[in-house]
N, C-alpha and C positions, 0 to 999 in steps of 0.2 A: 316194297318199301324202299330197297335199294334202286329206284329208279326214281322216286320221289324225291329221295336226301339228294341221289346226282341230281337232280332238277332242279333243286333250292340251292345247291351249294352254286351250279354256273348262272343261276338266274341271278343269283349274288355278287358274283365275280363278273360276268359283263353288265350289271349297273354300274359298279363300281368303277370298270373301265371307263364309259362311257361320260361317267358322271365327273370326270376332271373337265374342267373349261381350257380353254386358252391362256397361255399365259397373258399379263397384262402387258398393253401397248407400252413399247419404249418410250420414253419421254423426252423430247430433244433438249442438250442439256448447253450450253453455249462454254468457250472454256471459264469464263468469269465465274462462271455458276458450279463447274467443278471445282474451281479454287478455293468457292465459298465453301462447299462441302466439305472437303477434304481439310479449311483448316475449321471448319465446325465440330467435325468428329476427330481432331485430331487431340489428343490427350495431352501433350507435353507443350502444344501450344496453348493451352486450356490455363496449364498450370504456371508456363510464363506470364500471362497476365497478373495474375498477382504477385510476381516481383515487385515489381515499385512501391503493392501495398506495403506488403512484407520488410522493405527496407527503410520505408519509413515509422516504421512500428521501432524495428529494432534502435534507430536513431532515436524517435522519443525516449524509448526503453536509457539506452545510452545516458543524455541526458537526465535521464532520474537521478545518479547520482551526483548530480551538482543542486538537488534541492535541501535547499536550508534545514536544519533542525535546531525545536526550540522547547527550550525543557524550563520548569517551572515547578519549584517545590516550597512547599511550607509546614515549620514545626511552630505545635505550642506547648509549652512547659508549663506547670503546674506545680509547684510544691508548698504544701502547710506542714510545718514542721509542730503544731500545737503547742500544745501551751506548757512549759515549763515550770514549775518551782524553785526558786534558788536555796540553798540549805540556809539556816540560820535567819529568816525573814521569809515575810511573805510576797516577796518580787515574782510575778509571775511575767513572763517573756513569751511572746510568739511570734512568729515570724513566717510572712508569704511572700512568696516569690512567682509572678508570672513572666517567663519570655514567648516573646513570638519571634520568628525567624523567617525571612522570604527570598528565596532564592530565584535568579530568572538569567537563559542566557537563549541564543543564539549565536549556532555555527554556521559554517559549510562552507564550501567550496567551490573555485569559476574555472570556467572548461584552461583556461591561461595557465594554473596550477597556482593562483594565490590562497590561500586561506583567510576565512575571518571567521574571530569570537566574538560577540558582545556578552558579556555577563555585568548583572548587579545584584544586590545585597540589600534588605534594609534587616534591622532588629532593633525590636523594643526591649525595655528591662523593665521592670516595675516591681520595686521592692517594696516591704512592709514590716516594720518591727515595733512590736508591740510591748511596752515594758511597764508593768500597772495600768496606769490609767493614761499614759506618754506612748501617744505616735509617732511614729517620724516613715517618712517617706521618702521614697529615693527611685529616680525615673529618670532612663537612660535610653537615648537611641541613638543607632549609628545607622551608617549605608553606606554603598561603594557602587563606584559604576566604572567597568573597564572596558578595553577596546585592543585586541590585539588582533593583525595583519601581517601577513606573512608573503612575499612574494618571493619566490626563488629568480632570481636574474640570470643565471649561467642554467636554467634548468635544459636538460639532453644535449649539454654542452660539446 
């Protein structure tokens, strides 16, 4: 049995030998063609390539803070105060009041260091007073619209 197992163990061991090939034919390489290689596989030339993206991102980025912001708000009021009795007669009073209110502006600022705001205003009033069987009415509106600019002249003087 121990002449069988040495049998099978070297019948194993020179296949095994025998069975590596040759290594494969060199491949003639021109120097052009190792330049190309070497910067193909080269890592930190890999990663130079994408400077220029890289830096133009960061300049966009940069510039973000010179875009505008515009803000825009509006309230509405409501109030009924109902209906009243006056002492000593029978006057009864009520009285509505609606406002509306709109607010709007835009800022921001230029790469130079000027500032600009535009803001405006409008508001309605619309009043109602009711005294027996006598209305009266009363309706108000206003607005504004302003503009301020800021340029510093001596800025990192």
């Amino acid at each position: 049995m121990k002449k069988i197992g040495a049998s099978v163990f070297l019948a194993v061991g020179l296949s095994a030998a025998f069975a590596q090939t040759d290594p494969p034919a060199a491949r003639p390489l021109s120097l052009q063609d190792c330049f190309a290689a070497a910067l193909q596989n080269n890592f930190d030339v890999r990663i130079q390539r994408f400077n220029p993206q890289i830096s133009e991102l960061n300049v966009s980025a940069a510039y973000g803070a010179y875009d505008p912001a515009f803000t825009f708000s509006g309230q509405h009021n409501y109030n009924d105060q109902g209906a009243q009795v006056q002492t000593g007669g029978n006057l009864i009073t009520e009285t509505i009041t609606r406002e509306n209110a709109f607010n709007s502006g835009l800022n921001g600022a230029t790469p130079w260091g000027m500032t600009y705001n535009f803001s405006g205003n409008i508001s309605q009033l619309h009043d109602t007073k009711v005294l027996g069987s006598i209305s009266t009415n009363f309706d108000s509106s206003s607005g504004s619209f302003g503009v301020n600019v800021t340029q510093p002249l001596l800025k990192n003087f």
